[in-house]
C-alpha positions as CSV (number, residue, x, y, z in Angstrom):
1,X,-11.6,11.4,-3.1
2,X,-8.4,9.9,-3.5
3,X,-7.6,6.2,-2.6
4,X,-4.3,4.7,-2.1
5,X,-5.3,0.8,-1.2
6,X,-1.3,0.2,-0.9
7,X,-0.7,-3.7,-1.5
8,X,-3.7,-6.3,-2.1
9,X,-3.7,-9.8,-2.2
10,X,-5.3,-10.8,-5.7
11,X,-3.4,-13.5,-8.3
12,X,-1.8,-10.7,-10.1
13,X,1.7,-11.9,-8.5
14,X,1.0,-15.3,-9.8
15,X,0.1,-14.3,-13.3
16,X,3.1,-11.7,-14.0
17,X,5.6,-14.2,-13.1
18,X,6.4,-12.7,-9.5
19,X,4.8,-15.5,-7.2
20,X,7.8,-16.0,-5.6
21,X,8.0,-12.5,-4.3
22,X,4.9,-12.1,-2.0
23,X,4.8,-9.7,0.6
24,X,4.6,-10.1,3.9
25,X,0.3,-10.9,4.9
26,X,0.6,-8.3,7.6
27,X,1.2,-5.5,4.7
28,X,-1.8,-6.7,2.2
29,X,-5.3,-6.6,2.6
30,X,-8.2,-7.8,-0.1
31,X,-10.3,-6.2,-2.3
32,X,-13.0,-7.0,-0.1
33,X,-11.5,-4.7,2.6
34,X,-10.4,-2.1,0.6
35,X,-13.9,-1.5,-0.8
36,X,-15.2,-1.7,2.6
37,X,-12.3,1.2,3.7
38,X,-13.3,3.5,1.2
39,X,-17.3,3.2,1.5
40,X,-16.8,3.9,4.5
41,X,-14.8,6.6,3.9
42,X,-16.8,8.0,1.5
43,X,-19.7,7.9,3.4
44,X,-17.9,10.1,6.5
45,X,-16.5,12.7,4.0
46,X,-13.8,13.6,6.3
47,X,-10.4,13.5,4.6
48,X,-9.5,13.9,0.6
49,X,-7.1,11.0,0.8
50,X,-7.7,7.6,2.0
51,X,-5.1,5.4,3.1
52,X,-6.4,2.1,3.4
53,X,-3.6,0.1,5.1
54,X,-2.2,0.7,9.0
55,X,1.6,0.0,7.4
56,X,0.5,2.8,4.5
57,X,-0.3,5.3,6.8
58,X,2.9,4.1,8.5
59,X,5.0,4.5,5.6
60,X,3.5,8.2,4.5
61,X,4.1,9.8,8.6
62,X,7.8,8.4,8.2
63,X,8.6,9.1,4.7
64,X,7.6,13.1,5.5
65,X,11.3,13.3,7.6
66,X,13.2,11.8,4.8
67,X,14.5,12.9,1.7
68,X,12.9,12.2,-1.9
69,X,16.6,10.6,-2.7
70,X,16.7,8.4,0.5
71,X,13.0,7.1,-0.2
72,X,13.6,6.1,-3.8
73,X,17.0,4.6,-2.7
74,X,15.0,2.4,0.3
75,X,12.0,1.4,-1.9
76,X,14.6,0.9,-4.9
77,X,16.6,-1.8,-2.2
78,X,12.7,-3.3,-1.2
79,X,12.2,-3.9,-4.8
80,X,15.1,-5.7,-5.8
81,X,16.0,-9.6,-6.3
82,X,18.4,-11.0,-4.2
């Protein structure tokens, strides 16, 4: 089993020196949640790959109609300071 947990909200941010630059709390989930997701998971047996997040899932059924350029542009524009 793979698992992808996508964006969790743990004091990483605040101890690499990117505080500032949270995400939104509609795209994180915690550690709690994640494990709970993947026991869960685990337990059913059903797929190979576990996407933990709604907006994950999101991203992976829109990023199949674009092009490997075009995502690493947009994630590339995400990532960057104003």
């Amino acid at each position: 089993m793979a698992l992808c947990p996508g964006i969790m909200t743990t004091n990483f941010a605040d101890h690499s020196g990117g505080g500032l630059n949270r995400p939104p709390k509609a795209m994180t989930q915690t550690p709690k949640q994640v494990v709970s997701t993947a026991i869960k998971e685990l337990q059913s047996r059903k797929k190979p790959t576990i996407l933990t997040h709604f907006t994950d899932k999101l991203f992976d059924f829109m990023f199949r109609f674009y092009s490997r350029k075009a995502i690493v542009s947009t994630m590339g524009k995400m990532g960057s300071k104003p």
